[in-house]
Backbone of each chain as ProteinMPNN parsed JSONL, in Angstrom:
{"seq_chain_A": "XXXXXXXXXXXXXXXXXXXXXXXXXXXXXXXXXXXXXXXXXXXXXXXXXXXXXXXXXXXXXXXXXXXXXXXXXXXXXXXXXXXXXXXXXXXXXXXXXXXXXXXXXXXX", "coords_chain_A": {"N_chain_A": [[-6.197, 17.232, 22.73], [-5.843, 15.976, 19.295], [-7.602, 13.036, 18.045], [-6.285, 10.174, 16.731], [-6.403, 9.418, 13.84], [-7.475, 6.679, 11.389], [-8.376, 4.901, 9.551], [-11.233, 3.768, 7.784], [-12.362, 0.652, 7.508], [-13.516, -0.009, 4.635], [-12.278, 2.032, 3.445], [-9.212, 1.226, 3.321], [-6.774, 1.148, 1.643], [-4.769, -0.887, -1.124], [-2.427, -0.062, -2.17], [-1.112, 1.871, -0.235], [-1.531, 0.251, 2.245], [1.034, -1.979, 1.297], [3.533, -0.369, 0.661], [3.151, 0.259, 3.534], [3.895, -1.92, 5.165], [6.179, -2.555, 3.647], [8.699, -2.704, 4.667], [12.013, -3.057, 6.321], [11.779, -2.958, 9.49], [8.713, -2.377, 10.021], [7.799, -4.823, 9.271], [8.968, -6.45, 11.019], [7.392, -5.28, 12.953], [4.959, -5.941, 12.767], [5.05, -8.453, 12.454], [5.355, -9.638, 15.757], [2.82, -8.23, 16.772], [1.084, -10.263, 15.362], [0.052, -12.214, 16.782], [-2.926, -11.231, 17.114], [-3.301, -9.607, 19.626], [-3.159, -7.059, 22.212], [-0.569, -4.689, 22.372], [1.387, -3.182, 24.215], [3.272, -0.814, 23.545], [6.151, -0.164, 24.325], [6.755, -2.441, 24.716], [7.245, -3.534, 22.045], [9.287, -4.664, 19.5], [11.59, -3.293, 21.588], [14.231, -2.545, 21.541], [14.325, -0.615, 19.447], [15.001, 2.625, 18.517], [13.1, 5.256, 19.81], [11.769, 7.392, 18.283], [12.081, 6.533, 15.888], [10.338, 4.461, 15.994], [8.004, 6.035, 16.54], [7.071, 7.066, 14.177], [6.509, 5.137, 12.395], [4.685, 3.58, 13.877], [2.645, 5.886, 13.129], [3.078, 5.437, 9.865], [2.329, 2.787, 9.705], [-0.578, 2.809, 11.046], [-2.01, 5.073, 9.522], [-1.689, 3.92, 7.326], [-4.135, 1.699, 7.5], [-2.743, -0.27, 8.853], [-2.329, -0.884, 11.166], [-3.917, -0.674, 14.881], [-3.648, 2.532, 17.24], [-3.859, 3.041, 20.344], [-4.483, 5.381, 22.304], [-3.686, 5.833, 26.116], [-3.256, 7.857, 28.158], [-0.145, 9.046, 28.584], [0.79, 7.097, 27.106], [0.848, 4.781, 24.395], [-1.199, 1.829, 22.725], [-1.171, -1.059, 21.198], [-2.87, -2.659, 18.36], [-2.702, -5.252, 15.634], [-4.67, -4.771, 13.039], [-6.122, -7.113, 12.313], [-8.62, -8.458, 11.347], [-10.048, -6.551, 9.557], [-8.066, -6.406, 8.0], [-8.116, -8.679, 6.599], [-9.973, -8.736, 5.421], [-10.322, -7.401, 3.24], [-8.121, -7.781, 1.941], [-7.851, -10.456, 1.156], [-5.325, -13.109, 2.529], [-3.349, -11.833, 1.866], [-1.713, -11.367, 4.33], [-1.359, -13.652, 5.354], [-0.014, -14.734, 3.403], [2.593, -12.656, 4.057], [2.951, -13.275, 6.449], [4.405, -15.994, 6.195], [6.652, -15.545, 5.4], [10.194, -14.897, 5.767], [11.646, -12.23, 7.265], [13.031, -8.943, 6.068], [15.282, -8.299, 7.813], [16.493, -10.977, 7.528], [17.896, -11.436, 5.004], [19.198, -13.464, 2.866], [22.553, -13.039, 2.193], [23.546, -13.395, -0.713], [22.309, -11.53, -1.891]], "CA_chain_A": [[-5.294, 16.431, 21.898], [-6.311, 15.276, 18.149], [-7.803, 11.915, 17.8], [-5.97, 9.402, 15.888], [-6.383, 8.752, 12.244], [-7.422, 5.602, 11.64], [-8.927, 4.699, 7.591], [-12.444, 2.795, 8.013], [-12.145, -0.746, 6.714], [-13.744, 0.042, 3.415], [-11.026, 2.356, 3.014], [-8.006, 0.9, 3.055], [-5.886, 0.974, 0.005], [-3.6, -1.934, -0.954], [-1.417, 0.816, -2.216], [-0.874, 1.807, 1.026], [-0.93, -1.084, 3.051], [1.968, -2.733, 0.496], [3.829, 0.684, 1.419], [3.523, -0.011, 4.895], [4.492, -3.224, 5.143], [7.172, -3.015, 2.662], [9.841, -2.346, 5.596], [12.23, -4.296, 7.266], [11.47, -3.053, 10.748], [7.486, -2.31, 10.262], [7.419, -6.098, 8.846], [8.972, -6.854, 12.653], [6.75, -5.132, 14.037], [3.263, -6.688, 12.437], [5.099, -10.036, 13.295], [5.351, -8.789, 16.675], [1.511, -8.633, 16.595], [0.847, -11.42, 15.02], [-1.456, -13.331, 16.966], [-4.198, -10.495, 17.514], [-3.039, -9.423, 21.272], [-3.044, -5.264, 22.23], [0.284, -4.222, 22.816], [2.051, -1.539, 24.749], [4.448, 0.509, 22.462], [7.51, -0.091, 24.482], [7.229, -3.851, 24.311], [7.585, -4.365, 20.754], [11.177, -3.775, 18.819], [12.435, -2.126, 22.277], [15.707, -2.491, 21.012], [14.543, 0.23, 18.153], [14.982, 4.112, 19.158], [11.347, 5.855, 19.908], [11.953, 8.669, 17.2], [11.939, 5.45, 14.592], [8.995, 3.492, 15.985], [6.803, 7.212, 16.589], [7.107, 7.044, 12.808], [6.477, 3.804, 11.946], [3.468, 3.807, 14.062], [1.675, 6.229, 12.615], [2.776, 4.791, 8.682], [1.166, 1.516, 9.651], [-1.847, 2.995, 11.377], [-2.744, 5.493, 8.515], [-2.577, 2.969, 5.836], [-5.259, 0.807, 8.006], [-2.918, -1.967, 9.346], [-2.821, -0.953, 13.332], [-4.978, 0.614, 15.412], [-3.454, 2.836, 17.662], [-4.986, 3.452, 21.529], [-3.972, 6.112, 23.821], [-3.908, 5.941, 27.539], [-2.514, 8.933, 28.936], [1.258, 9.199, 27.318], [1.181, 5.38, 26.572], [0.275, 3.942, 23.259], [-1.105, 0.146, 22.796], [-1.08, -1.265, 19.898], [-3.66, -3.977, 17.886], [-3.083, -5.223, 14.302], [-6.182, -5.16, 12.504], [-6.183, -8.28, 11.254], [-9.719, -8.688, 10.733], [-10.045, -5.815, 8.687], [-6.842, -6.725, 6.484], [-8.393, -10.129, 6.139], [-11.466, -8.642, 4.86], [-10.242, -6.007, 2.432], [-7.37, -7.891, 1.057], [-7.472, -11.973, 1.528], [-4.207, -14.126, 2.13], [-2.118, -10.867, 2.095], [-1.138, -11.724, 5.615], [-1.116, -15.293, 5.564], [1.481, -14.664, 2.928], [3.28, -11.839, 4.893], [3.425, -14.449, 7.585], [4.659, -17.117, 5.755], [7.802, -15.129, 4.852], [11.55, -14.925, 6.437], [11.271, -10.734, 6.734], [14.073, -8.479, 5.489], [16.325, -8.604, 8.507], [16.934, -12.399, 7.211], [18.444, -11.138, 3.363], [20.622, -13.778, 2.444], [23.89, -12.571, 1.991], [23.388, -13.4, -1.815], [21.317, -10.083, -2.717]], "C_chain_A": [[-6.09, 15.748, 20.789], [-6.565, 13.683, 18.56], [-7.02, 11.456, 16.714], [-6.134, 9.187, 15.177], [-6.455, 7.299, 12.304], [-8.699, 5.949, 10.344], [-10.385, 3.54, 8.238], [-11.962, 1.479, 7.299], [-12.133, -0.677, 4.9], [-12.625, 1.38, 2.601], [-9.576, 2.791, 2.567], [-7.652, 0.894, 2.17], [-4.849, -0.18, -0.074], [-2.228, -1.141, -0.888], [-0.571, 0.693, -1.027], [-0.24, 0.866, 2.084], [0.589, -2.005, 2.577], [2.9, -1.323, 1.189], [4.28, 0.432, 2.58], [4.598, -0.999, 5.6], [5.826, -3.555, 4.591], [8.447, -2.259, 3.551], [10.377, -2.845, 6.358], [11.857, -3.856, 8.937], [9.744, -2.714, 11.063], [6.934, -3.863, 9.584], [7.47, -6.82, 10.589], [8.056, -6.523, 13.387], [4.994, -5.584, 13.942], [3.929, -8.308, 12.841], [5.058, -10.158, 15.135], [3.966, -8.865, 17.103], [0.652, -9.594, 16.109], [-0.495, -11.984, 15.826], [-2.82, -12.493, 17.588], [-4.214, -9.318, 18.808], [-2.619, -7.657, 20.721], [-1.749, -5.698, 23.142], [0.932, -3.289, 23.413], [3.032, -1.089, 23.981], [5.748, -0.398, 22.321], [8.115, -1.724, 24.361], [7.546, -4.349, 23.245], [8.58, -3.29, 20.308], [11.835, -2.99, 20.261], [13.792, -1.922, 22.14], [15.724, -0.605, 19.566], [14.68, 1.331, 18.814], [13.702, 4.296, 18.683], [10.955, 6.406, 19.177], [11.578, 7.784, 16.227], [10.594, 5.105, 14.558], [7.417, 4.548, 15.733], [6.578, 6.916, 14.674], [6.736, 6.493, 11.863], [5.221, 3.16, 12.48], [2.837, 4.248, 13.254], [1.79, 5.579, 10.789], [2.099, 3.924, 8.853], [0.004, 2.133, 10.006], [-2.54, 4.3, 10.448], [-2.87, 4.873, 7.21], [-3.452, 1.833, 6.355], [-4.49, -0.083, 8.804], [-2.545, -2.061, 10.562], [-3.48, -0.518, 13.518], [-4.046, 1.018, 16.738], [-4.346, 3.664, 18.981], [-3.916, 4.365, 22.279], [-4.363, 5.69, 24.767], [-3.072, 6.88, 27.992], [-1.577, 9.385, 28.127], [1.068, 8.007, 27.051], [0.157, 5.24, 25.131], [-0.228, 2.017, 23.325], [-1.933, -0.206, 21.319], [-1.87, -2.73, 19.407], [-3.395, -3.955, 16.131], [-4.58, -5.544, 13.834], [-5.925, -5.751, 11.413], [-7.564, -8.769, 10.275], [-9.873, -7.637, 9.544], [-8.963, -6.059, 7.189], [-7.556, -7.729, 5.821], [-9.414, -9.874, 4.998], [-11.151, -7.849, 3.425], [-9.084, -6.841, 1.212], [-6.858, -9.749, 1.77], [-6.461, -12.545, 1.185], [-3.331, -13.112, 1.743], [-1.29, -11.188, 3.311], [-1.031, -12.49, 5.981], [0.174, -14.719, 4.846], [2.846, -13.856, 3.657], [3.836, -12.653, 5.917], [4.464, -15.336, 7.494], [6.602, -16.822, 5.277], [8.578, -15.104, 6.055], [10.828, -13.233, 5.793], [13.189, -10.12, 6.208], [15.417, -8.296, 6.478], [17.299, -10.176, 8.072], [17.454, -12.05, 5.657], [19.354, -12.346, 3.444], [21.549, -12.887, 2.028], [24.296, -12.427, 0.179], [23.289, -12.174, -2.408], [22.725, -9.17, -2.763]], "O_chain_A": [[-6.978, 14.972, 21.143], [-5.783, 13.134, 19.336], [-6.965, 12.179, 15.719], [-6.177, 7.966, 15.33], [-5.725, 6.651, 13.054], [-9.546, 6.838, 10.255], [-10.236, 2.664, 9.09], [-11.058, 1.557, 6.467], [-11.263, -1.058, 4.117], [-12.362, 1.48, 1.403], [-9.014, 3.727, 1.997], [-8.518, 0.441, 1.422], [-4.119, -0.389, 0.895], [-1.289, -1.289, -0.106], [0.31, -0.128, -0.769], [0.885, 0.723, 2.564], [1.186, -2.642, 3.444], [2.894, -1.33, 2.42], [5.478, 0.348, 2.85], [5.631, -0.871, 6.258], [6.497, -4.536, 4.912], [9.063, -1.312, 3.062], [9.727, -3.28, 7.308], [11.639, -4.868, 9.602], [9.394, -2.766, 12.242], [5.726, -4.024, 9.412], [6.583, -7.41, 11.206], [7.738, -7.175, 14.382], [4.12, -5.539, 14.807], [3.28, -9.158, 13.451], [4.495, -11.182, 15.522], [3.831, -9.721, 17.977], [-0.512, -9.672, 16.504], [-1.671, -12.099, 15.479], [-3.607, -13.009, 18.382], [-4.999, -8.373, 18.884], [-2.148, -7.167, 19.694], [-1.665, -6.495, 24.076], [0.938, -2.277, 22.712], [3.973, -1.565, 24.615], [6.279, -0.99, 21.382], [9.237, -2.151, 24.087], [8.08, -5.457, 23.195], [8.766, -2.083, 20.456], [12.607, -2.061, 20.025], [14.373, -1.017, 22.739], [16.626, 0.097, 19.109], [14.46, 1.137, 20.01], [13.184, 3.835, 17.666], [9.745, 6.281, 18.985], [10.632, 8.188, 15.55], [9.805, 5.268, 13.627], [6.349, 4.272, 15.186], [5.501, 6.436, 14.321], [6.581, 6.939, 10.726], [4.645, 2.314, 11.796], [2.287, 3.485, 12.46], [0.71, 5.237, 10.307], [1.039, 3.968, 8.229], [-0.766, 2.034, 9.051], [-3.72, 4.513, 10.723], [-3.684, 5.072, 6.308], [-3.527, 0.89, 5.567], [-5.157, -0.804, 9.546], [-2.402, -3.153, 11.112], [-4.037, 0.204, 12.691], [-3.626, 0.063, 17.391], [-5.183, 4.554, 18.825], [-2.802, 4.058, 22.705], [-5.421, 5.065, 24.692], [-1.934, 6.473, 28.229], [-1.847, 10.016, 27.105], [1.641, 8.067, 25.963], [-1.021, 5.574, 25.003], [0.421, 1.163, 23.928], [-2.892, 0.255, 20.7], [-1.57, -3.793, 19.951], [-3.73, -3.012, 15.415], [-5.371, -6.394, 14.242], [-5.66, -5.439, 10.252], [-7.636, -9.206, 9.126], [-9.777, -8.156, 8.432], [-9.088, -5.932, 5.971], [-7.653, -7.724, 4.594], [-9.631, -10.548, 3.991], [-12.043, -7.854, 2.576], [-9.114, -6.642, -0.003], [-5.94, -10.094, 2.515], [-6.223, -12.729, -0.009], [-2.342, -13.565, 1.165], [-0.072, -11.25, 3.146], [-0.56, -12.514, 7.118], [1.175, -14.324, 5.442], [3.943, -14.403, 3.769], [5.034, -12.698, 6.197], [5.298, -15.529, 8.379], [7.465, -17.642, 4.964], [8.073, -15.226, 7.172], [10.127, -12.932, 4.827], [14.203, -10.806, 6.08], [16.521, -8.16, 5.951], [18.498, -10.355, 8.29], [17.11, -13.059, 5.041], [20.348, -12.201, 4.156], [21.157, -11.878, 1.442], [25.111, -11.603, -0.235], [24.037, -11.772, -3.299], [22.708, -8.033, -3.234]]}, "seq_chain_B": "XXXXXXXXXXXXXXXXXXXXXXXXXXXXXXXXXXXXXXXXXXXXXXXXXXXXXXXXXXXXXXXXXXXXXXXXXXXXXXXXXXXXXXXXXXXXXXXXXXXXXXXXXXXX", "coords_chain_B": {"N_chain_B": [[29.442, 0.322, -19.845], [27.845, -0.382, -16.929], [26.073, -3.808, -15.89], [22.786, -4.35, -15.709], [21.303, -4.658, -12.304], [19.761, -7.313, -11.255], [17.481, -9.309, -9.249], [18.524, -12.942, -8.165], [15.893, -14.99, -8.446], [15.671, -16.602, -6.048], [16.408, -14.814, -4.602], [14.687, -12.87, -4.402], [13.147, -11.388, -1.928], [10.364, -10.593, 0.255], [10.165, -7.805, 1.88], [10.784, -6.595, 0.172], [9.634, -6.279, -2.432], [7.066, -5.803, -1.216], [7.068, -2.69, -0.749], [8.157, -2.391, -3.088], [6.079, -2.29, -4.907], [4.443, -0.595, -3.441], [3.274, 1.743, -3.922], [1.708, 4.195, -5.53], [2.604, 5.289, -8.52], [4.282, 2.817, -9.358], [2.389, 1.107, -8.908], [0.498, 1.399, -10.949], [2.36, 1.499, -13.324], [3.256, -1.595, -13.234], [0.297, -2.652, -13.771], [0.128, -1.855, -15.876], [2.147, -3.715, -17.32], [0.833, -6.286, -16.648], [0.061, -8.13, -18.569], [2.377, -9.742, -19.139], [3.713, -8.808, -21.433], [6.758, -7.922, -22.946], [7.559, -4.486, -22.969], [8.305, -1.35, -24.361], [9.991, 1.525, -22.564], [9.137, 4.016, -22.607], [6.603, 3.707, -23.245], [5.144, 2.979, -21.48], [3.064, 4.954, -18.995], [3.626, 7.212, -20.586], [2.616, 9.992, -19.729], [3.908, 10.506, -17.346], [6.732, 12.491, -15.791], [10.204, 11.572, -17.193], [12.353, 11.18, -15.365], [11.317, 10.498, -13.23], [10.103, 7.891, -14.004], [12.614, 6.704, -14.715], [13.754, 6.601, -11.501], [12.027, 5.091, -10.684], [11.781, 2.637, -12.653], [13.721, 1.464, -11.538], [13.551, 0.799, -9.15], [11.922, -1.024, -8.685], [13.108, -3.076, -10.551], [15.394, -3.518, -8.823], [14.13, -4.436, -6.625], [13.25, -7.383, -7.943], [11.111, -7.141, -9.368], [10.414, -6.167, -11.674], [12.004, -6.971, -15.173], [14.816, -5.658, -16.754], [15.613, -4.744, -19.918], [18.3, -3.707, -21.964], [18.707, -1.483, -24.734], [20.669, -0.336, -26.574], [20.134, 2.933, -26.415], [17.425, 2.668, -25.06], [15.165, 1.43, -23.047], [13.612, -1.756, -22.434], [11.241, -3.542, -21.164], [9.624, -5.724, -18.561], [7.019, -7.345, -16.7], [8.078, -9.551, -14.048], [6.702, -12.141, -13.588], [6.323, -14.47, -13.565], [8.646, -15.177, -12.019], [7.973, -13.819, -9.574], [5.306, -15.139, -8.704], [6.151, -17.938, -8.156], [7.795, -16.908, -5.963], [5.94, -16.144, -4.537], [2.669, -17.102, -3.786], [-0.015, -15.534, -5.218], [0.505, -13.244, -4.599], [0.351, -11.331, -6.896], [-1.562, -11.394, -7.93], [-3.854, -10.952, -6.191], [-2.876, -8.369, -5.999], [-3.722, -7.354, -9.225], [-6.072, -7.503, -8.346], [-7.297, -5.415, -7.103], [-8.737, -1.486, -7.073], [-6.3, 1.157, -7.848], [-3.891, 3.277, -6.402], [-4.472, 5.431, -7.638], [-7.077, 6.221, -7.703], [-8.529, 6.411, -5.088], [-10.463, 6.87, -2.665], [-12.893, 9.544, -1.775], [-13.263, 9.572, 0.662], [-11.118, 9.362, 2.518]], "CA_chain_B": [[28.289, 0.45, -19.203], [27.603, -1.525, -16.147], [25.1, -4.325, -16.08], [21.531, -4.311, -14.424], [21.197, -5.577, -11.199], [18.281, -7.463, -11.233], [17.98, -10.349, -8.215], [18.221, -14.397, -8.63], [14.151, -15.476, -8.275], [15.087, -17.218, -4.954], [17.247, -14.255, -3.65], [13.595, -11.986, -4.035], [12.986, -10.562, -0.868], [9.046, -9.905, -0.202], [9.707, -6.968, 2.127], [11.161, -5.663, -1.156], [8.596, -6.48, -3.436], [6.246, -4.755, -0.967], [8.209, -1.716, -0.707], [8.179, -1.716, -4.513], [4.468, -2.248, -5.146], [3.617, 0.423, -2.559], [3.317, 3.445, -4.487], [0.49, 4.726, -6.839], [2.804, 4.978, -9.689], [4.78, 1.409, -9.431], [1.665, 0.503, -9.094], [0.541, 2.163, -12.394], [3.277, 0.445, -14.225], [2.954, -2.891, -13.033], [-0.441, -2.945, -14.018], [0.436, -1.719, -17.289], [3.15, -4.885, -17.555], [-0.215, -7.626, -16.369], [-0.583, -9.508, -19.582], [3.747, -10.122, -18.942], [4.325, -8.654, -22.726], [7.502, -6.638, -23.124], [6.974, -3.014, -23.35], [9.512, -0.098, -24.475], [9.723, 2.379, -21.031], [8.313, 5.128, -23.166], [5.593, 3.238, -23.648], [4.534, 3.202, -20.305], [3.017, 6.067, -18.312], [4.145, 8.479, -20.664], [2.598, 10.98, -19.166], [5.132, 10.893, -16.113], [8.214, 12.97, -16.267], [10.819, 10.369, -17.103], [13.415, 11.43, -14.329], [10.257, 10.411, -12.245], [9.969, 6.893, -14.258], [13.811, 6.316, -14.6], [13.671, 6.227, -10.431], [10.693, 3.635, -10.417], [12.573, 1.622, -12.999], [15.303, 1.433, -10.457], [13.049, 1.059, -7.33], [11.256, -2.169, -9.52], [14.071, -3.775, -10.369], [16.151, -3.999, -7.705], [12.967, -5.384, -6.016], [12.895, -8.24, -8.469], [10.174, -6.88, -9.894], [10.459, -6.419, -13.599], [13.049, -7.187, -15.754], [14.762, -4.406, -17.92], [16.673, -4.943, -20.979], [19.08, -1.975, -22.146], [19.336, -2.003, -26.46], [20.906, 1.118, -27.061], [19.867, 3.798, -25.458], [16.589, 2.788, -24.797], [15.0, 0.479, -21.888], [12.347, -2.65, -22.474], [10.666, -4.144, -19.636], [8.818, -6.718, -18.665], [7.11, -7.889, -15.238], [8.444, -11.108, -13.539], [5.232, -12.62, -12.982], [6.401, -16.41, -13.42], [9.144, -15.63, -10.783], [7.171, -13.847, -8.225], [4.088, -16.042, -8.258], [7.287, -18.561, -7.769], [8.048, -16.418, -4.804], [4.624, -15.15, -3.422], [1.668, -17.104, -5.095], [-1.163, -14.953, -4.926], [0.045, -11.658, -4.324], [0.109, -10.627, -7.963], [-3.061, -11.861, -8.413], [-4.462, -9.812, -5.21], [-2.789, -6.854, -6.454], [-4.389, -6.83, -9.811], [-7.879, -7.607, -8.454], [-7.321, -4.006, -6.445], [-8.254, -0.519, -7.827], [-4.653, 1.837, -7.626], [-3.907, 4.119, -5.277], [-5.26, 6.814, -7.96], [-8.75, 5.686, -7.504], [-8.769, 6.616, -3.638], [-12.212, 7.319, -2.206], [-12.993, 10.887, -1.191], [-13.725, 9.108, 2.441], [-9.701, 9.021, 2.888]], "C_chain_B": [[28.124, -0.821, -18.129], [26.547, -2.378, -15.914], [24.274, -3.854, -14.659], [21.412, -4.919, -13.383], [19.725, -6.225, -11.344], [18.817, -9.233, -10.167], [17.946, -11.692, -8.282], [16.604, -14.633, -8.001], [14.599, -15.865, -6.723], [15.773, -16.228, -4.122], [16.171, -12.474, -3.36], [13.292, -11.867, -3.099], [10.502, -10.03, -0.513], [8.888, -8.627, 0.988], [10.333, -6.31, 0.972], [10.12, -5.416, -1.746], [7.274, -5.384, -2.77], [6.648, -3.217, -1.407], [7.938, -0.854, -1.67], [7.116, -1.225, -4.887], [3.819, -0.894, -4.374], [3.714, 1.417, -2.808], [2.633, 3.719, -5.64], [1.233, 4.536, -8.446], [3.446, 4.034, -10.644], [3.51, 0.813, -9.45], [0.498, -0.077, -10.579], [0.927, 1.036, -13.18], [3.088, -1.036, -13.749], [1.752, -3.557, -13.8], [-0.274, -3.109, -15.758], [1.339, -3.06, -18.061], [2.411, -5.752, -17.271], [0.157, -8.652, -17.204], [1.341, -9.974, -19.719], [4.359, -9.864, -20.372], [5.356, -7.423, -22.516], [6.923, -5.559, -23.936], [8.404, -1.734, -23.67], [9.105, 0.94, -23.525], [8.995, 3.423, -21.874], [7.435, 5.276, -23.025], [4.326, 3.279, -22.605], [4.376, 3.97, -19.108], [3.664, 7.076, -19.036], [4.05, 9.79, -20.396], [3.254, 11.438, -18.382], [6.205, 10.821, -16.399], [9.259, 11.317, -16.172], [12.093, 10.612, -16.332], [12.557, 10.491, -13.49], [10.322, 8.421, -12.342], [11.763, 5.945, -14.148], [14.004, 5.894, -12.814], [12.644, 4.68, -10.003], [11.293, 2.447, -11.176], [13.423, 0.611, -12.118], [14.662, 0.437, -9.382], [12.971, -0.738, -7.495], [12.065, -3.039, -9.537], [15.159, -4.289, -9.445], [15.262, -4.852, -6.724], [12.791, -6.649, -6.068], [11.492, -8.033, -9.205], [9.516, -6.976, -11.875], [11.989, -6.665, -13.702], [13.514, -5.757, -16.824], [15.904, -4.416, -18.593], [17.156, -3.987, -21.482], [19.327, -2.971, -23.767], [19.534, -0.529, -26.807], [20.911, 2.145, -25.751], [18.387, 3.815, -24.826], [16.079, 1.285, -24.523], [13.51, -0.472, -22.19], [12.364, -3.361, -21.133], [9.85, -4.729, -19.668], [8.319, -7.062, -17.055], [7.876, -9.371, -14.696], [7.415, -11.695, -12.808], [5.315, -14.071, -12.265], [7.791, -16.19, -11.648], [8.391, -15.123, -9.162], [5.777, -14.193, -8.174], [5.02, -17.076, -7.996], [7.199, -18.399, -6.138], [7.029, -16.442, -3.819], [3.587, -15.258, -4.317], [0.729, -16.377, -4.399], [-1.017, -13.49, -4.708], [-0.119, -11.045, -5.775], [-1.456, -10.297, -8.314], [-4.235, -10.894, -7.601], [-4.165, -8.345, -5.651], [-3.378, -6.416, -7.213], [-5.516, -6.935, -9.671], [-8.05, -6.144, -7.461], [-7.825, -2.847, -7.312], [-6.817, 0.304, -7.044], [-4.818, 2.685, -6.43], [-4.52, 5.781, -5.918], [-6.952, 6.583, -7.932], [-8.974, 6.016, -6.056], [-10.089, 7.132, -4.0], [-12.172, 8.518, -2.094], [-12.811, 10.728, 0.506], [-12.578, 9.107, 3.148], [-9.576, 9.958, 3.343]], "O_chain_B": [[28.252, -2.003, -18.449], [25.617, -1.637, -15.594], [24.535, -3.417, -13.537], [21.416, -6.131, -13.6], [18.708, -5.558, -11.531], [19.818, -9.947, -10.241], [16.78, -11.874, -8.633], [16.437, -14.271, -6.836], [13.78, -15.386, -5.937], [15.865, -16.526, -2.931], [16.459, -11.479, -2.695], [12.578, -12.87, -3.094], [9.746, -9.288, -1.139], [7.728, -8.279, 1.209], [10.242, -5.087, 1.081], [9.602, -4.306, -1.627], [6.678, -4.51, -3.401], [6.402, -2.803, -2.54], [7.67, 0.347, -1.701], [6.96, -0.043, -5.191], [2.81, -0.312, -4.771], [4.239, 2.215, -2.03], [3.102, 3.412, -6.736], [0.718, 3.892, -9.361], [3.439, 4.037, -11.875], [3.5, -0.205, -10.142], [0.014, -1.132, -10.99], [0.304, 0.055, -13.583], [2.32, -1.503, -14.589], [1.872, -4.643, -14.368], [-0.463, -4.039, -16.543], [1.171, -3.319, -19.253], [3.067, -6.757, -17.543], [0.5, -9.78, -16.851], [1.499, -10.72, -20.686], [5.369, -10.499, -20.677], [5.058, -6.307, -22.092], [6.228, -5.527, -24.951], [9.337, -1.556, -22.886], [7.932, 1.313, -23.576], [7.845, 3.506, -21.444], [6.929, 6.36, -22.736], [3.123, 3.491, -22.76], [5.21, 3.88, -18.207], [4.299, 7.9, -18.378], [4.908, 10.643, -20.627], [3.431, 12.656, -18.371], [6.825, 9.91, -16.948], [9.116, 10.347, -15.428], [13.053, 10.07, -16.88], [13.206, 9.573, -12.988], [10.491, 7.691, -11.366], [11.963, 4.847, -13.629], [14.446, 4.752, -12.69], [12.716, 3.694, -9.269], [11.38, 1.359, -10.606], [13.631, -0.603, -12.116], [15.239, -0.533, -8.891], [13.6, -1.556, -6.825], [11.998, -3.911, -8.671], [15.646, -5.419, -9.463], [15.698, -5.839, -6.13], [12.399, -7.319, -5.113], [10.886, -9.041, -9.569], [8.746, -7.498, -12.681], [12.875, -6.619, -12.849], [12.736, -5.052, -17.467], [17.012, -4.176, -18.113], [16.342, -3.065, -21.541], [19.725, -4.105, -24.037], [18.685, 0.255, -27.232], [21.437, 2.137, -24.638], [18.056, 4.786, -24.146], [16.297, 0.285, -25.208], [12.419, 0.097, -22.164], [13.262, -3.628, -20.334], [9.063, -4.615, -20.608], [9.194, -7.049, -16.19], [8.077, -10.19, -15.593], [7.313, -11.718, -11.582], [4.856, -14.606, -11.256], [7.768, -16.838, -10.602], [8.294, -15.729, -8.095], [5.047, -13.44, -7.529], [4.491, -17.465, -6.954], [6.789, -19.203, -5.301], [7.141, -16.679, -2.616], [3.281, -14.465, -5.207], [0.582, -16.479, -3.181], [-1.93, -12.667, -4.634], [-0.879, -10.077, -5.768], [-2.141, -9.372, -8.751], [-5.179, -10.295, -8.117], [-4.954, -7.4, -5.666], [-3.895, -5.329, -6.955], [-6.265, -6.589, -10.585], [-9.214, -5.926, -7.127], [-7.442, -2.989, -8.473], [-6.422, 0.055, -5.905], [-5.777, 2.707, -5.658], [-4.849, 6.793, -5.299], [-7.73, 7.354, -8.494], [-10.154, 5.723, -5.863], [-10.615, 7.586, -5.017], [-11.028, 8.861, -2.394], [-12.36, 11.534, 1.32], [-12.681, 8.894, 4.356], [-8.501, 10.252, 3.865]]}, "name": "protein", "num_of_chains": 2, "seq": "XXXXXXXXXXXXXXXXXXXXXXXXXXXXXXXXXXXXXXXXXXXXXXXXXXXXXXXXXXXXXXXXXXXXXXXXXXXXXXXXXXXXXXXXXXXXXXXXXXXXXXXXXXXXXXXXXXXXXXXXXXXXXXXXXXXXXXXXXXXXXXXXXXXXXXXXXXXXXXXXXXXXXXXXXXXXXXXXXXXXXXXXXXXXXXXXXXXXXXXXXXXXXXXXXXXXXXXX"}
């Protein structure tokens, strides 16, 4: 079975990463990660269908901003925060700092 | 003719704005719009088919991204710098201290 894709630190693209990020349910799911902690798959968004998240995995983790671990069939999941931090400062403070796109006022 | 949608400053969205930003040739244009001086669409990226640019217009604006004034038959634009440093201080600023997504490494 192929190893995982996964962009070295040095390079990440903002491109990319903006890309990634720029989705209302892959915004849930870096909040979701948030405070550093490896996740198992099925715990985060389990409300979403698997077909979505398989998908949405790998966009975040080939533009740098998860790292994706096998164990057997299971996935577990780490944002790489340090690396974001490093490559592109106060991107993810700000990201943080936001209401994500599930919250639209009704306005738009 | 029906007017532009373009979004009230506080009804900007920043998984939009990502979204928007996240693509080599929004990225392009944006850069091209930095110093916040209106530009005639022609003007910018003319190398890319303008079916290609007419979509990015679109993508941009609805984002909150630029602004785009219709005089005739032909489209001026401008970034919205003052409202999204408003919105999201610092990401402009991070974005243009990036190279694009056409600058990728070979190492990708």
């Amino acid at each position: 079975m192929a190893d995982l894709y996964h962009p070295e630190t040095r390079a990440i693209q903002l491109v990319d990463v903006l890309g990634a990020l720029g989705h209302p349910v892959r915004m849930e799911i870096i909040r979701a990660l948030a405070d550093g902690e490896e996740r198992f798959c099925g715990e985060i968004l389990p409300a979403e269908p698997k077909s979505s998240l398989t998908h949405h995995w790998r966009a975040l983790r080939e533009a740098g901003v998860i790292h994706q671990r096998r164990a057997g069939r299971k996935f577990y999941i780490t944002l790489r925060r340090a690396d974001l931090d490093t490559r592109f400062p106060g991107l993810l403070d700000l990201t943080f700092a936001e209401p994500t796109g599930f919250d639209k006022p009704d306005s738009k």
